[in-house]
Wavefront OBJ file of the C-alpha trace (Angstrom):
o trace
v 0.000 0.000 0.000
v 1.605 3.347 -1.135
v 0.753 6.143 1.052
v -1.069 9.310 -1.263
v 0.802 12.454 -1.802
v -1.624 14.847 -0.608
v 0.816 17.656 0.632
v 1.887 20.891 -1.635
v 4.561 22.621 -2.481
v 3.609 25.814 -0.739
v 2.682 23.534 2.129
v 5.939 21.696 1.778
v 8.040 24.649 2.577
v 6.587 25.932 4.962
v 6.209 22.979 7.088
v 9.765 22.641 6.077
v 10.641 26.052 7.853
v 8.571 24.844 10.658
v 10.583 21.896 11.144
v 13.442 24.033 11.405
v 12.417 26.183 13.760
v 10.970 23.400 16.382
v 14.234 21.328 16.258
v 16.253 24.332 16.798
v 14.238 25.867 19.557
v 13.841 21.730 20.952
v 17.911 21.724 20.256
v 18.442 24.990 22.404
v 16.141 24.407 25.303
v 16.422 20.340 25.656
v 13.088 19.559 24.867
v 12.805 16.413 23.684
v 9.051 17.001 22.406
v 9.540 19.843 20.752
v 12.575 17.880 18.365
v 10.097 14.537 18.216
v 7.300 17.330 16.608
v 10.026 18.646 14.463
v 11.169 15.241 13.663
v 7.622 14.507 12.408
v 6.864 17.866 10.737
v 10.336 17.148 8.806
v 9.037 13.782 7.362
v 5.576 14.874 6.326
v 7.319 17.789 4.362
v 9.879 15.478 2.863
v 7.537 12.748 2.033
v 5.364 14.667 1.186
v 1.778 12.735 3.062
v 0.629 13.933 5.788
v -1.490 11.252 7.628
v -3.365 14.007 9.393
v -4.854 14.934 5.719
v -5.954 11.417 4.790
v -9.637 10.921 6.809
v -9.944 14.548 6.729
v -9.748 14.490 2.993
v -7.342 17.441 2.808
v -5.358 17.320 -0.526
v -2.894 20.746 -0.983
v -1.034 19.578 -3.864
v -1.587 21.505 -7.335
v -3.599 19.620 -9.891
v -3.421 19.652 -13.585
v -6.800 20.339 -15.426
v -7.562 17.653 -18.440
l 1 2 3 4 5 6 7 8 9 10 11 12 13 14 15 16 17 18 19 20 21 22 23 24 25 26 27 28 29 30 31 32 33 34 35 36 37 38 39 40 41 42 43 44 45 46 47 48 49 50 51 52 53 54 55 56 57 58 59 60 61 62 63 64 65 66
C-alpha cells in the first residue's frame, strides 16, 4: 500500500521552515518534544503525506486540469 501524496509545495516549505524552527528551539532548550514534533513535521514535508490529511480528505497539492 503506497501512502497518497496529498501535501503541496507551498505547504511543503513551509512545514519545512517549521521543522526548522521546532528542532532548533527543541535543540536549544532540551526539549525532547519539541525535536520529536520537528522530527515529524520534517518527514511529512519530505515525504510529502501527511497522515493528518488522509480521513480529513485534505489534498494541498496543485492539480493539472484535463
Amino acid at each position: 500500500m503506497t501512502l497518497p501524496k496529498n501535501v503541496g509545495t507551498m505547504d511543503r516549505n513551509i512545514r519545512l521552515a517549521v521543522a526548522g524552527v521546532l528542532i532548533l528551539a527543541g535543540l536549544m532548550t532540551s526539549s525532547v518534544i519539541l525535536d520529536i514534533l520537528g522530527l515529524i513535521v520534517l518527514a511529512t514535508g519530505a515525504f510529502g503525506t501527511c497522515l493528518a490529511y488522509i480521513p480529513l480528505k485534505i489534498d494541498t497539492t496543485e492539480k493539472k486540469e484535463d
